[in-house]
Backbone as CSV, one residue per row, in Angstrom:
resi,resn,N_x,N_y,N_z,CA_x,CA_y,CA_z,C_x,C_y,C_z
1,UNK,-86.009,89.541,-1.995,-86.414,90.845,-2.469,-85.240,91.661,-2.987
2,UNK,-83.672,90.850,-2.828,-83.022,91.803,-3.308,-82.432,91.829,-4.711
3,UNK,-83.360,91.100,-5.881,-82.793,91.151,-7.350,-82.913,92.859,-7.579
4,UNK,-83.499,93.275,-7.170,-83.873,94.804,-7.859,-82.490,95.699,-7.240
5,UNK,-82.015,95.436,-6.554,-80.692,96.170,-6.011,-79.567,95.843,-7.568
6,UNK,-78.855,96.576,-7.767,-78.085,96.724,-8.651,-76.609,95.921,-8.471
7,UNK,-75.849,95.433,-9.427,-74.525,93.976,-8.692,-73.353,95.234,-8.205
8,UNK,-73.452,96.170,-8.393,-72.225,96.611,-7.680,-72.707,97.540,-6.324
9,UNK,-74.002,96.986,-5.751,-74.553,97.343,-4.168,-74.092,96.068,-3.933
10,UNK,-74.056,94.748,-4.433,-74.082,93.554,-3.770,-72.945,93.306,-2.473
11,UNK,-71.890,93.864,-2.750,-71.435,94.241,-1.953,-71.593,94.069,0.072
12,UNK,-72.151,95.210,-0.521,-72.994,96.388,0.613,-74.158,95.102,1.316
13,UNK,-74.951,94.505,0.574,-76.040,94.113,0.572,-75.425,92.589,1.791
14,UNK,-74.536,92.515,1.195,-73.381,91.627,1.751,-73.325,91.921,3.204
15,UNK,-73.138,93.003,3.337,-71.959,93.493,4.639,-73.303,93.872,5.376
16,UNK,-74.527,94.179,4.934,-75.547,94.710,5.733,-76.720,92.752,5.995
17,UNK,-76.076,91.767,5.263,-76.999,90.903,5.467,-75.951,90.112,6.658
18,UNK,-74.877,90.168,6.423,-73.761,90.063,7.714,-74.240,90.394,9.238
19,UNK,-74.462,91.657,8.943,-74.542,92.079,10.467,-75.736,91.941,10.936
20,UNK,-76.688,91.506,9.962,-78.322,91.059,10.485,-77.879,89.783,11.003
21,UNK,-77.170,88.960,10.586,-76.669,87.474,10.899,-76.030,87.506,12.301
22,UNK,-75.246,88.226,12.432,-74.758,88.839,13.474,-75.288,88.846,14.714
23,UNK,-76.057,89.970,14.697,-76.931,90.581,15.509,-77.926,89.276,16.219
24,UNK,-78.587,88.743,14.654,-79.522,87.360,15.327,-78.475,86.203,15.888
25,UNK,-77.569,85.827,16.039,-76.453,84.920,16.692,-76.607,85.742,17.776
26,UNK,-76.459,86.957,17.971,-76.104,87.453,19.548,-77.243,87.570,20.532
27,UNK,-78.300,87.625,19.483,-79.423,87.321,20.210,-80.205,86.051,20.547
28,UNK,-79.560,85.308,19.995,-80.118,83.675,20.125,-79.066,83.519,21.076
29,UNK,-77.659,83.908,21.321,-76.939,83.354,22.076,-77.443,84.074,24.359
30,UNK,-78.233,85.209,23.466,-78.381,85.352,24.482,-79.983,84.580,25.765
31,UNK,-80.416,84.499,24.373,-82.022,84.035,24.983,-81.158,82.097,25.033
32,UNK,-80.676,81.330,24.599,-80.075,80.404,25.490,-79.700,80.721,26.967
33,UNK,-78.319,81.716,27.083,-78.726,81.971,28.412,-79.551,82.259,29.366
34,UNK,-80.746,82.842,28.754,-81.549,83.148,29.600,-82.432,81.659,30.042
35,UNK,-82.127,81.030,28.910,-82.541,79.556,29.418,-82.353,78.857,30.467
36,UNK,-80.983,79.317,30.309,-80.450,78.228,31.275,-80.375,79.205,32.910
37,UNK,-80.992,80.200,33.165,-80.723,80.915,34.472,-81.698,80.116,35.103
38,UNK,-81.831,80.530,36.400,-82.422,79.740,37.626,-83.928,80.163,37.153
39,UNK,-84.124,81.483,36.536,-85.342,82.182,36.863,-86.504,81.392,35.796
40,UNK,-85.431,81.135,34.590,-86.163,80.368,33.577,-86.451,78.954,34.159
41,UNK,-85.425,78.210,34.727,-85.606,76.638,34.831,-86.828,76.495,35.839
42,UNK,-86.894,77.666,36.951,-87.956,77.423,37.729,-89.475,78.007,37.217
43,UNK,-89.697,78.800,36.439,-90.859,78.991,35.472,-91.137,77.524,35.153
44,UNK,-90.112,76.771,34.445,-90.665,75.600,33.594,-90.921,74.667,34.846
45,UNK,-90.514,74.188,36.027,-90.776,73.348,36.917,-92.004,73.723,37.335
46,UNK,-92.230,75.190,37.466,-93.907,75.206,38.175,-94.868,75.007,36.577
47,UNK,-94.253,75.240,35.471,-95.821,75.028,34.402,-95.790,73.296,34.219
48,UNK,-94.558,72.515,34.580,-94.812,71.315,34.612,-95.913,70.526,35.813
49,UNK,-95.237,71.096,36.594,-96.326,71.128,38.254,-97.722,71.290,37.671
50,UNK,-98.052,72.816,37.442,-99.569,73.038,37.441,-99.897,72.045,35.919
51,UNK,-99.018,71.318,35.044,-99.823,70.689,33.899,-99.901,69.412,35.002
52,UNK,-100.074,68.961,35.639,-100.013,67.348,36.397,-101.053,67.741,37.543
53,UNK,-101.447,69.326,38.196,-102.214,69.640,39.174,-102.965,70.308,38.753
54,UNK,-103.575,70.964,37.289,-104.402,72.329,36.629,-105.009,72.797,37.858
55,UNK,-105.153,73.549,37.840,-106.332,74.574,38.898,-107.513,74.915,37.797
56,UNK,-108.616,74.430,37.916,-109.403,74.761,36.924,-110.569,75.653,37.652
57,UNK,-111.171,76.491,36.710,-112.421,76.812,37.076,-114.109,75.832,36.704
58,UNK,-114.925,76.666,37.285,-116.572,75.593,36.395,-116.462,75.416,35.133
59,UNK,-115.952,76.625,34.593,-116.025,76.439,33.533,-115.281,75.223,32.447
60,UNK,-114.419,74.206,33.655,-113.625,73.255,32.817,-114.815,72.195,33.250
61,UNK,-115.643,72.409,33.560,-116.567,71.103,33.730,-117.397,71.209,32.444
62,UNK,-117.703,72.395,31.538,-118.370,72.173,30.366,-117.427,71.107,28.995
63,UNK,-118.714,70.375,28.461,-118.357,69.566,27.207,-117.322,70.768,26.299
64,UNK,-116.305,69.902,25.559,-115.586,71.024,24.403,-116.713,71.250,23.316
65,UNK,-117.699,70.360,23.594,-117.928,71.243,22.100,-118.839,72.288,22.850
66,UNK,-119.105,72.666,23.781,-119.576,73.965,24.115,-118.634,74.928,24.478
67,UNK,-117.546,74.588,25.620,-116.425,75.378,25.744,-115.939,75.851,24.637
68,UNK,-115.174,74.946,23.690,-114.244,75.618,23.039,-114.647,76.509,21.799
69,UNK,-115.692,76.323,21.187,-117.014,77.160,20.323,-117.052,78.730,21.355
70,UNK,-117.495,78.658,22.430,-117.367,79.996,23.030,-116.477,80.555,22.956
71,UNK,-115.314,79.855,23.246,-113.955,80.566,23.404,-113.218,80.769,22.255
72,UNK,-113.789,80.492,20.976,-113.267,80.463,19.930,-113.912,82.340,19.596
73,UNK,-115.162,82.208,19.868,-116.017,83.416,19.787,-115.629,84.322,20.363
74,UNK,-115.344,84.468,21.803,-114.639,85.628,22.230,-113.683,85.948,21.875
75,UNK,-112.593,85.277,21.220,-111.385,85.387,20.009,-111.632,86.321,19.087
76,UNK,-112.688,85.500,18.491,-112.931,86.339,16.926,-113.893,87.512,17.745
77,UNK,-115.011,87.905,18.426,-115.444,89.362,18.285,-114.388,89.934,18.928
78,UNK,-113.444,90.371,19.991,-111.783,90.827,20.115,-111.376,91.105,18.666
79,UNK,-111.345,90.364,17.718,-110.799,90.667,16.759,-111.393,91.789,15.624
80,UNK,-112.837,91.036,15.696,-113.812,92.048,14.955,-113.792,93.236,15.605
81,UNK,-114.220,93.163,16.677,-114.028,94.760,17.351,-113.167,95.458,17.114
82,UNK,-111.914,94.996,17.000,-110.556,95.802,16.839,-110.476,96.130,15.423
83,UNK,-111.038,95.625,14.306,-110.840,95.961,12.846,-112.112,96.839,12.770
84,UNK,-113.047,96.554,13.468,-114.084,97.922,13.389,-113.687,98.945,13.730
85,UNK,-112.764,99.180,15.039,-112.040,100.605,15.355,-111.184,100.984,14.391
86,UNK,-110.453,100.606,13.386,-109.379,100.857,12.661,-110.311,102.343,11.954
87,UNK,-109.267,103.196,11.789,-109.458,104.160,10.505,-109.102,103.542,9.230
88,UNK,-109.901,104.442,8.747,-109.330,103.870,7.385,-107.940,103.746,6.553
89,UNK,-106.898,104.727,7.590,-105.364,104.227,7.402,-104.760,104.061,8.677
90,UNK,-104.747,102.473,9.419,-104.647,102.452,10.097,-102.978,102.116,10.451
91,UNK,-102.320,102.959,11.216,-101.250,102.459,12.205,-100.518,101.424,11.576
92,UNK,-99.356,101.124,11.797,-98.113,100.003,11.687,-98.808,99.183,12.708
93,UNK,-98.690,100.191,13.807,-98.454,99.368,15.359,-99.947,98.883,15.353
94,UNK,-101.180,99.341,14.540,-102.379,99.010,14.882,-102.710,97.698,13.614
95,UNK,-102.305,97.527,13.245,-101.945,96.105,11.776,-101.604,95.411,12.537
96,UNK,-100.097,95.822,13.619,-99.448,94.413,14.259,-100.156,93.961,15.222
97,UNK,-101.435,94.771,16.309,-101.914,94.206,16.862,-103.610,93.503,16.269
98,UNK,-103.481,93.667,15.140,-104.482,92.762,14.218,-104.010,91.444,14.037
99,UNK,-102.790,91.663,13.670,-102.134,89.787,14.156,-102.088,89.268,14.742
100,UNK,-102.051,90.242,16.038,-101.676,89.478,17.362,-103.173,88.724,17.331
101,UNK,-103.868,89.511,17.436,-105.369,89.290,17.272,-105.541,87.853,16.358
102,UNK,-105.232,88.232,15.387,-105.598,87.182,14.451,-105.033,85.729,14.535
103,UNK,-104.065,85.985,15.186,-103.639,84.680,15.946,-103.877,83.870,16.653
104,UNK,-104.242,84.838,18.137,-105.075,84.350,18.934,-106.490,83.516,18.355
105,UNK,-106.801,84.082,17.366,-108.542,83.580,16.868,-107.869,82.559,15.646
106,UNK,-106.990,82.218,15.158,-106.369,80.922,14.692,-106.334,80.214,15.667
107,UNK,-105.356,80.404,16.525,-105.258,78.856,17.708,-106.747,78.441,18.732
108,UNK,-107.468,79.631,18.552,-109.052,79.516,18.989,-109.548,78.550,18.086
109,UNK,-109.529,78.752,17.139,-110.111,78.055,15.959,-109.624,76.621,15.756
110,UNK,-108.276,76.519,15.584,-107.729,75.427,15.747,-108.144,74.313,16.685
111,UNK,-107.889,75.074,17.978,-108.692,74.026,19.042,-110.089,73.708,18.807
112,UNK,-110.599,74.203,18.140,-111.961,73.721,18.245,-112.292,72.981,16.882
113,UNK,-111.385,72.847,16.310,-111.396,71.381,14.806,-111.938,70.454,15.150
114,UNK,-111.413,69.848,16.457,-112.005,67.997,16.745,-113.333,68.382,17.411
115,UNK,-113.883,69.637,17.623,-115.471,69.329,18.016,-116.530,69.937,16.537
116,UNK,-116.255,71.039,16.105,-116.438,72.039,14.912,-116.269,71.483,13.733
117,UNK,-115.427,70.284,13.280,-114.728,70.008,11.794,-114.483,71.075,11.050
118,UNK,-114.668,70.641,9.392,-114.010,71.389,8.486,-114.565,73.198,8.957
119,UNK,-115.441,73.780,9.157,-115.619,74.375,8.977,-114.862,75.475,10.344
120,UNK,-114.507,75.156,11.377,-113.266,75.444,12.443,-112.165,75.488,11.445
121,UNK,-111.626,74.446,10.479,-110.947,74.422,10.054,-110.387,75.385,8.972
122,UNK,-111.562,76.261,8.468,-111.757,77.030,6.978,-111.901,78.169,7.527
123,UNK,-112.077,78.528,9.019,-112.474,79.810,9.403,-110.382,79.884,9.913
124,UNK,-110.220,78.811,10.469,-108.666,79.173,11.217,-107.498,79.237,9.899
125,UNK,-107.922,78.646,8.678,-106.728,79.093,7.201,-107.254,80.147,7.142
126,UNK,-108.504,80.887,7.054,-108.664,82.491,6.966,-107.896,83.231,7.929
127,UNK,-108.063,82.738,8.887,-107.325,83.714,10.079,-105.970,83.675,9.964
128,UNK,-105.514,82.329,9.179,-104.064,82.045,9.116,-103.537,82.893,7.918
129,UNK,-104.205,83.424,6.616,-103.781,83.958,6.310,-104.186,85.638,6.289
130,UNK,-104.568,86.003,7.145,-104.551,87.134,7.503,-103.512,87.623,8.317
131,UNK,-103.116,86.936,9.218,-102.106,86.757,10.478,-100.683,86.698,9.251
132,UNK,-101.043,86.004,8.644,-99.498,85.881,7.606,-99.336,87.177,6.703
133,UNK,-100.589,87.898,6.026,-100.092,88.980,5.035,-99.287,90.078,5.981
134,UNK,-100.543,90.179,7.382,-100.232,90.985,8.531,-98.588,90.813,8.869
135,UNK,-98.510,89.815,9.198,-96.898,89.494,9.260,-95.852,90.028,8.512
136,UNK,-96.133,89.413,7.214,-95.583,90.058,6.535,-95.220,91.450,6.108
137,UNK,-96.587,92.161,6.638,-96.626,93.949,6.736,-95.410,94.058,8.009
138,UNK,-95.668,93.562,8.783,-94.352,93.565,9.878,-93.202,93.705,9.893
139,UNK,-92.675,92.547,9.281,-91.477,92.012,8.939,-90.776,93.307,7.972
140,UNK,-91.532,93.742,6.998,-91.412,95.038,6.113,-91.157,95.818,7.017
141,UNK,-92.333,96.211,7.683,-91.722,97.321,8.695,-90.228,97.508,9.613
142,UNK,-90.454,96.573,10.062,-89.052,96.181,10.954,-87.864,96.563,10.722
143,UNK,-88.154,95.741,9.065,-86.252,95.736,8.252,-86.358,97.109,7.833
144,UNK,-87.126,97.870,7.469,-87.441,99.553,6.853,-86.770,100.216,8.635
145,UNK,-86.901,99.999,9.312,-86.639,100.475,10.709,-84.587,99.808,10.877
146,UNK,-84.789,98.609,10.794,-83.303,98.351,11.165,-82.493,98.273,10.242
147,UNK,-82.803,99.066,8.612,-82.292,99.705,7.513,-81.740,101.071,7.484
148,UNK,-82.744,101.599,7.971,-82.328,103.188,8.578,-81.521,103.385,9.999
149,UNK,-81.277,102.488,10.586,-80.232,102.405,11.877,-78.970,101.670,11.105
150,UNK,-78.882,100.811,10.205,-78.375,100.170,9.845,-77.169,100.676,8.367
151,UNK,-78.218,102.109,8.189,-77.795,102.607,6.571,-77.083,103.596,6.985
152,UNK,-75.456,103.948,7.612,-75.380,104.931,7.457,-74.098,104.388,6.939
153,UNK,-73.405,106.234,6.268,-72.145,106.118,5.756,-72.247,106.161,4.865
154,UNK,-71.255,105.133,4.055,-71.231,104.504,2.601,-71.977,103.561,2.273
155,UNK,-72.954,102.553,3.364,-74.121,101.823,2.845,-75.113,102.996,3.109
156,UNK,-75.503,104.149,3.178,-76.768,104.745,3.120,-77.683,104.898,1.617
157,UNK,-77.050,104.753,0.539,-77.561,105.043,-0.705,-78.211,103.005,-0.872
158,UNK,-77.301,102.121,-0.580,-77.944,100.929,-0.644,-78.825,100.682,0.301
159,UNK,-79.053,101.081,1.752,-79.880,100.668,2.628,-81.274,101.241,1.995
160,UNK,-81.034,102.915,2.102,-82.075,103.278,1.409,-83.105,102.396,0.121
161,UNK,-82.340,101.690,-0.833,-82.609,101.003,-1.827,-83.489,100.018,-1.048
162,UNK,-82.870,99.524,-0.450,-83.555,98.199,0.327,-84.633,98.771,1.025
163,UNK,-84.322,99.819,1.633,-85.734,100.165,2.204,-87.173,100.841,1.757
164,UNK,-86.641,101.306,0.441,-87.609,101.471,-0.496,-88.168,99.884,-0.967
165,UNK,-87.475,98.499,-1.413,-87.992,97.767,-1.704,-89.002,97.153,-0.366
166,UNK,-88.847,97.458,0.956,-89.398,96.909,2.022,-90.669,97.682,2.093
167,UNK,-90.654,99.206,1.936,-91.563,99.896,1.831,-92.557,99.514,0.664
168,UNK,-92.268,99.101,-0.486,-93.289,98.758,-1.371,-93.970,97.434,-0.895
169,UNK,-93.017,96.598,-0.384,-93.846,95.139,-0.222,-94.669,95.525,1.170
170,UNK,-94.361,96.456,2.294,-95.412,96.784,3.204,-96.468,97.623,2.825
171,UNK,-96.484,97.974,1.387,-97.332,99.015,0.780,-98.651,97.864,0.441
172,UNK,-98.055,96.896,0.047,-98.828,95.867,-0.834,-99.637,95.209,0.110
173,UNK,-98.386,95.118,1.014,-99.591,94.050,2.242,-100.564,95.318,3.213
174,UNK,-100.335,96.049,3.150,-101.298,96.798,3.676,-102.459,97.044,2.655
175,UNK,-102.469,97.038,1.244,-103.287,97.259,0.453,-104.459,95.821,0.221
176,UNK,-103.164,94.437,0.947,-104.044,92.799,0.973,-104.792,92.831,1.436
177,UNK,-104.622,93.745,3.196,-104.787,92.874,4.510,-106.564,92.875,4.427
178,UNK,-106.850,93.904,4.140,-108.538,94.496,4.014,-109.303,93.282,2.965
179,UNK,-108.552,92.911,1.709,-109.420,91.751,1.127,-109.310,90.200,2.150
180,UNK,-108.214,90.185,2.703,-107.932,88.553,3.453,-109.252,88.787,4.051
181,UNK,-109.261,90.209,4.747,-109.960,90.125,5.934,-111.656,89.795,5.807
182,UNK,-111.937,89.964,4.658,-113.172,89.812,3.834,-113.560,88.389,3.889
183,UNK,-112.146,88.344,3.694,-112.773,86.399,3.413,-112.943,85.682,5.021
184,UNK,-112.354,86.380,5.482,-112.482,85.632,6.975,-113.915,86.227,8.025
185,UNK,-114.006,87.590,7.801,-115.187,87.779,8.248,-116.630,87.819,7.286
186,UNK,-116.956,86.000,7.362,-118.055,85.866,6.353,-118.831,85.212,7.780
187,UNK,-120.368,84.835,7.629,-121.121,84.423,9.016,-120.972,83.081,8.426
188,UNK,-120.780,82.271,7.508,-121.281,80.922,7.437,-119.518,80.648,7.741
189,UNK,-118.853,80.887,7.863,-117.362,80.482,8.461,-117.030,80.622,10.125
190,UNK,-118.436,81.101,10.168,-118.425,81.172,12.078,-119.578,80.974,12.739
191,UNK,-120.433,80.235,11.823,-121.557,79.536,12.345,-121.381,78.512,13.411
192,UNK,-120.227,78.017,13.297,-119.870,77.465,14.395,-119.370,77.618,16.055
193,UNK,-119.057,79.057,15.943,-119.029,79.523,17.309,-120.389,79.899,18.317
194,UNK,-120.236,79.740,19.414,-121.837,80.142,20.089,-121.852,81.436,20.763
């Protein structure tokens, strides 16, 4: 996104894509450590445990193709419900939890391919790209946020730049998210849930 910045910001654009580089090294260096602490290694020993012992409820005694059709359903109305509450200009923070949403009702969907076929399959690329424009509204947001922490001084006239270009592409995906969402909430793409 940054051809529209001018060659003598490049610079700048430089020194501000630096310290994003930065920043993500110090934070990857830190979530390794957190890997390796006692608190993490013993999380992973008990989810290895309970995958070899599950504790299940009745409900793991139903066939998948009845289970996972339900559970695909309580996914998607969670989701529907939550885009029915939206105003009509809804929230940053209320978009990002449409992804979250929309995610959840992808990997719902997903799982239920090998009982559901193509049509599990055509409802979870809808959800997938809803979850992705949504994302993308995110990601905009974010860098518009760690642009303005990021822009001061003598990069403030280039951050700004950049954050005007972040602001238009979160303009756009907020203007998508309402058609994706069209295509995903159709009834013959969820005829398959019960």
């Amino acid at each position: 996104r940054t051809p529209a910045i001018a060659s003598q910001d490049a610079p700048v654009v430089a020194e501000l894509s630096d310290e994003l580089q930065a920043e993500s090294e110090e934070a990857r260096a830190r979530l390794v450590l957190d890997m390796r602490a006692d608190r993490y290694l013993d999380l992973i020993e008990r989810l290895v445990e309970a995958s070899r012992a599950p504790a299940v409820t009745a409900e793991a005694q139903q066939p998948a193709a009845t289970a996972l059709p339900t559970f695909a359903a309580a996914d998607w109305k969670r989701l529907r419900k939550a885009v029915r509450r939206l105003s009509n200009h809804p929230t940053d923070q209320e978009l990002h939890r449409i992804r979250i949403l929309s995610k959840r009702t992808r990997y719902a969907a997903e799982a239920g391919e090998p009982v559901a076929g193509k049509v599990a399959s055509r409802f979870a690329e809808r959800a997938a790209a809803l979850q992705d424009v949504l994302g993308d509204h995110q990601d905009s947001v974010t860098a518009q946020r760690w642009l303005r922490d990021a822009g001061k001084g003598e990069r403030a006239f280039t951050a700004g730049e950049l954050c005007a270009i972040e602001r238009e592409a979160a303009a756009t995906d907020r203007a998508e998210w309402p058609r994706v969402w069209k295509k995903l909430d159709r009834k013959r793409l969820r005829r398959w849930m019960i």
